[in-house]
C-alpha positions as CSV (number, residue, x, y, z in Angstrom):
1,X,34.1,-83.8,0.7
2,X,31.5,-81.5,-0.1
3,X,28.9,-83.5,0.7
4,X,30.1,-84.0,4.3
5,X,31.1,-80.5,4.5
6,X,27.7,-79.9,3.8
7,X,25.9,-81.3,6.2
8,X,28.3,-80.1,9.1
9,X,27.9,-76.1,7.6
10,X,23.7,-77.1,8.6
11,X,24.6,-78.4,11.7
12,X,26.9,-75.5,12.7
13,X,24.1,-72.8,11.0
14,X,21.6,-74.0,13.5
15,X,23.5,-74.2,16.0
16,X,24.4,-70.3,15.6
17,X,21.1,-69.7,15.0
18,X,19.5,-70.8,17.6
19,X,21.4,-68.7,19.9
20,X,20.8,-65.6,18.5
21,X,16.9,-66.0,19.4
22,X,18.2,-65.7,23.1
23,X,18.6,-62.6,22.2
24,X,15.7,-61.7,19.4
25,X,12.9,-59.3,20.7
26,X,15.1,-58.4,23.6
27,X,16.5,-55.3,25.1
28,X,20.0,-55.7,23.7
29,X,22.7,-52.8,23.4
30,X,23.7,-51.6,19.7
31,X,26.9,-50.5,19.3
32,X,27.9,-48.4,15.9
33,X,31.0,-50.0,14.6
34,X,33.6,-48.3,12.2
35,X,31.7,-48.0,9.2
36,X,28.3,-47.5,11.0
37,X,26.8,-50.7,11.1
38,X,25.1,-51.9,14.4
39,X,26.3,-54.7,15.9
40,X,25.1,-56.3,19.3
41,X,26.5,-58.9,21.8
42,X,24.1,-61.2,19.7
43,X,26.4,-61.2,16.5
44,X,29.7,-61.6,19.0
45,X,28.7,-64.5,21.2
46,X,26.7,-66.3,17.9
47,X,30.2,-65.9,15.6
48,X,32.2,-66.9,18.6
49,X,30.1,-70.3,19.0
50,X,30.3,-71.1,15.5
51,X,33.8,-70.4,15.2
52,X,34.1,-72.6,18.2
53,X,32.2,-75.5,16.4
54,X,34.4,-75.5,13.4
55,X,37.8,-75.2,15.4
56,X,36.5,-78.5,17.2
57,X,35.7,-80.2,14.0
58,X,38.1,-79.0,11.5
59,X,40.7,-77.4,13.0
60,X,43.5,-77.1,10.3
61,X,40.5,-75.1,8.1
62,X,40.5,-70.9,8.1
63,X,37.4,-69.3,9.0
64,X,37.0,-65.7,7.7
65,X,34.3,-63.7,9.8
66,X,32.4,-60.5,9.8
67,X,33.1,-60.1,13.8
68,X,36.4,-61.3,14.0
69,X,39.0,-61.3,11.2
70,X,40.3,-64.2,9.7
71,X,42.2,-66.9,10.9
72,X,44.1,-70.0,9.1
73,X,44.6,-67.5,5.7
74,X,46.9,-70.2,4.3
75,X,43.9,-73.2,4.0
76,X,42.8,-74.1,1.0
77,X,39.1,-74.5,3.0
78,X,37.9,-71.4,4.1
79,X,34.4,-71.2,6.3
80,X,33.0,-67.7,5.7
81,X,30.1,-66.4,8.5
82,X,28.2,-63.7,9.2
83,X,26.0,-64.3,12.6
84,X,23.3,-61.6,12.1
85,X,23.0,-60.3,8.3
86,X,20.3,-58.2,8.6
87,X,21.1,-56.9,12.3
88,X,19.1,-53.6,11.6
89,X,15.9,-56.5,11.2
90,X,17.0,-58.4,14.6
91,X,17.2,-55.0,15.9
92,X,13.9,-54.2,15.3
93,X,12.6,-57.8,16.3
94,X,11.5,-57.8,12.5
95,X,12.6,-62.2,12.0
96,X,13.5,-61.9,8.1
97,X,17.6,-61.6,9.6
98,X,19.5,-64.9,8.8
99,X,22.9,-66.8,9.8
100,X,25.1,-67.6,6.8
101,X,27.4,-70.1,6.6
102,X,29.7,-70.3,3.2
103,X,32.5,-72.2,2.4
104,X,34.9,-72.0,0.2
105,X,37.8,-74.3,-1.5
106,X,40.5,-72.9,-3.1
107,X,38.8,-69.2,-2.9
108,X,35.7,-70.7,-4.9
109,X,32.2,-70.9,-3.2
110,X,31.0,-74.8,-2.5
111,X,28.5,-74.7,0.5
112,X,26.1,-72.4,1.2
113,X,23.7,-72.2,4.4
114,X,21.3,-69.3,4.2
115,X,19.3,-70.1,8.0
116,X,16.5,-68.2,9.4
117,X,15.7,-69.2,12.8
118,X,13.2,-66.8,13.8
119,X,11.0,-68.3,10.5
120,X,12.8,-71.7,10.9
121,X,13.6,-71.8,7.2
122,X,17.0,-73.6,6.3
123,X,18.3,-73.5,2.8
124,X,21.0,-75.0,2.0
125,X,23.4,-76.3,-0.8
126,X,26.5,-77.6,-1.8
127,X,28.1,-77.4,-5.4
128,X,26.6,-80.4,-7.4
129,X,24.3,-81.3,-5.0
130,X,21.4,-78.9,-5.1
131,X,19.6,-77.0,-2.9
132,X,17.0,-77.5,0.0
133,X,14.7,-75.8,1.8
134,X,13.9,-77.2,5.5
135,X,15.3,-80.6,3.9
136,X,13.1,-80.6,0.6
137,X,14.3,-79.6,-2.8
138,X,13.6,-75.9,-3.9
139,X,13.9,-74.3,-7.3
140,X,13.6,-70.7,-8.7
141,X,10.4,-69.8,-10.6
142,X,10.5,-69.4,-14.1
143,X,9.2,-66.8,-14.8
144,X,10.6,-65.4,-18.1
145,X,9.4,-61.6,-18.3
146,X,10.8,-58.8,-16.0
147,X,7.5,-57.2,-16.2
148,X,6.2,-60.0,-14.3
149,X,9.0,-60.6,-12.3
150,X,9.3,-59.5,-8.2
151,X,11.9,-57.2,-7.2
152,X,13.1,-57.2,-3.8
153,X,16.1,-54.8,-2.5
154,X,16.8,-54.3,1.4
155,X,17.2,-50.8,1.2
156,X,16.1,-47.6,-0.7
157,X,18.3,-45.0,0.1
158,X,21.8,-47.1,-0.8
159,X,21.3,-46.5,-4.1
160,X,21.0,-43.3,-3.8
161,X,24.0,-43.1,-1.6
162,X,26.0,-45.2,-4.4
163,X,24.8,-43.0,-7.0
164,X,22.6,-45.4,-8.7
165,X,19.0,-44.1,-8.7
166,X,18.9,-44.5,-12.6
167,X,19.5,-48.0,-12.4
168,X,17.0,-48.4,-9.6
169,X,14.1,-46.6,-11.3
170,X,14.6,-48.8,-14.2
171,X,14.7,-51.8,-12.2
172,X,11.8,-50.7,-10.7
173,X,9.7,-49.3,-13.8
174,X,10.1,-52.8,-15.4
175,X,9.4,-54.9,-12.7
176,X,5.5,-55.8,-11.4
177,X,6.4,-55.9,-7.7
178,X,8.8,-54.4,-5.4
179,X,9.2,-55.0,-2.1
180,X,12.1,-54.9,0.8
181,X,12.2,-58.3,1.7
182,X,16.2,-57.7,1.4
183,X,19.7,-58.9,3.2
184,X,20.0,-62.7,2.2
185,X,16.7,-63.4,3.2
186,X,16.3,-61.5,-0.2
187,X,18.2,-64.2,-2.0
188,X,16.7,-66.8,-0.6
189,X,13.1,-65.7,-1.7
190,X,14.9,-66.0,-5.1
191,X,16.1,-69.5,-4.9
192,X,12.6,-70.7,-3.2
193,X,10.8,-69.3,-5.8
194,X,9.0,-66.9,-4.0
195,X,10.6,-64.0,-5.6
196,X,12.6,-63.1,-9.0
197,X,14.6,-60.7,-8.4
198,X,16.8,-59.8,-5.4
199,X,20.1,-57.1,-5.9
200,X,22.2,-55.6,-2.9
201,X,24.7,-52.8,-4.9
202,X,27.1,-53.2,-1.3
203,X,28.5,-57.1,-0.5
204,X,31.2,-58.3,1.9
205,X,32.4,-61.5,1.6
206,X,30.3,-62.9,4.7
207,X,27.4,-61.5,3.1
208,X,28.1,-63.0,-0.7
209,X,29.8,-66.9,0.0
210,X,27.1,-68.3,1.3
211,X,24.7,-66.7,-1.4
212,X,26.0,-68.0,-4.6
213,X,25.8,-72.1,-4.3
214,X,22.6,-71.9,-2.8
215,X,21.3,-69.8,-6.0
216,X,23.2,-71.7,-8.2
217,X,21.9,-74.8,-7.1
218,X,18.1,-74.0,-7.2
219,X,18.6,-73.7,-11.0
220,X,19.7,-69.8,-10.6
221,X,22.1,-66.9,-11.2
222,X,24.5,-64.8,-8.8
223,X,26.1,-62.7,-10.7
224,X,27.6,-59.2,-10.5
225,X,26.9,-55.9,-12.6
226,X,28.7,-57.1,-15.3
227,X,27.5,-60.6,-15.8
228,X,30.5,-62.1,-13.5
229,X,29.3,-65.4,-11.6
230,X,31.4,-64.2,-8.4
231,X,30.9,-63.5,-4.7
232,X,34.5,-61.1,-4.7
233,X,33.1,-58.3,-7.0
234,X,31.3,-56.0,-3.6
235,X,28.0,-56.8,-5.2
236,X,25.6,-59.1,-6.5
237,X,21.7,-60.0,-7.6
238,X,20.0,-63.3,-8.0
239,X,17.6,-64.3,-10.4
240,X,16.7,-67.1,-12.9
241,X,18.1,-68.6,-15.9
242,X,15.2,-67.0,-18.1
243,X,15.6,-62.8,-16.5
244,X,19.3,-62.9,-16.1
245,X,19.9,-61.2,-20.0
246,X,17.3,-58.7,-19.7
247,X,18.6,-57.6,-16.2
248,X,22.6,-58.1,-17.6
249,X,21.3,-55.6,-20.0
250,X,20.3,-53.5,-17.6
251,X,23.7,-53.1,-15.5
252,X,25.3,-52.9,-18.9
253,X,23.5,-50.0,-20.0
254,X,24.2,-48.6,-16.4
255,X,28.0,-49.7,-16.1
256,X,28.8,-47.4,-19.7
């Protein structure tokens, strides 16, 4: 099952992705939405046509969606999206914004899409069956010290607004580099191997489901502060094998 579930989640991620580069480096209308976050007719129409793909191919399965609610609560096969994460980037016309696609069975993550189409870089993976990029097996690096590790967060200020500069400075005092490659693009530096380190204190389900199996899968950890291998905590960081107990430390030290 997951294997074919798999390979539909891809099709369906591209298919959502491509559409939203209708809309990339265009003059589109941001709306603020409850909680502040911009959203734009991009992130509607894109959620709509992917809801729209699943209904046609698996109707009887419940969809959960950052746009529009939930539907089918009572299946034991949830698909979990979020259009646009990183709509501030496709704002800006900056392409590190992806399309996620997770699903999950019995309320545990399985299949994980992480799909940039502006860079046209596809990760994916389903529990068991490791994890691509663009079709080809990816892995994250191994590197085993945190001062040589790379540190990426998407942005400064929400720690500050979550009253964690402490744990920030440290993270950032005993890492080498930091940067704000962040959203999931962040986490999928991490399970290419192009980055160590990547830890967003604020999560929504959309943003967390497909995160996990694709981490997992390239030989990682996604874990929460307190060493939890979950998506349903509100946060999470990804990292390898070799870092995850110093950084655990870390959140321990900051979590007494």
């Amino acid at each position: 099952m997951i294997e074919e579930l798999l390979e539909a989640a891809t099709e369906i991620a591209k298919i959502g992705g491509h559409h939203t580069l209708t809309y990339f480096k265009k003059d589109v209308e941001v709306i603020s939405k409850s909680d502040d976050s911009p959203v734009t007719v991009a992130d509607r129409e894109t959620e709509q046509l992917i809801r729209k793909e699943i209904k046609k191919r698996y109707p009887e399965h419940g969809i959960i969606g950052e746009e529009f609610g939930k539907e089918n609560e009572e299946s034991d096969i949830q698909w979990v999206l979020d259009p646009i994460d990183g709509t501030k980037s496709f704002i800006h016309g900056v392409p590190f914004y992806t399309t996620l696609v997770g699903i999950l069975i019995h309320n545990e993550p399985k299949v994980g899409i992480i799909y940039a189409p502006a860079l046209e870089e596809l990760c994916a993976a389903g529990i068991g069956y490791g994890a691509t990029l663009n079709g080809k097996p990816c892995r994250v690096r191994d590197t085993e010290k945190l001062e040589d590790a790379t540190f990426l967060i998407t942005e400064i200020d929400r720690f500050r607004l979550m009253g964690q500069q402490e744990l920030f400075q440290e993270l950032m005092l005993k890492t080498k580099l930091q940067r704000t490659w962040g959203d999931a693009y962040g986490h999928m530096m991490v399970a290419t191997g192009r980055a160590d380190l990547m830890y967003d204190p604020e999560l929504n389900i959309w943003d967390a489901a497909a995160l996990l199996p694709v981490v997992q899968e390239a030989g990682g950890i996604f874990s929460d502060s307190k060493g939890r291998q979950t998506i349903h905590s509100g946060h999470g960081y990804s990292t390898n094998k070799a870092l995850f107990p110093q950084v655990k430390r870390i959140f321990e030290a900051h979590n007494k």
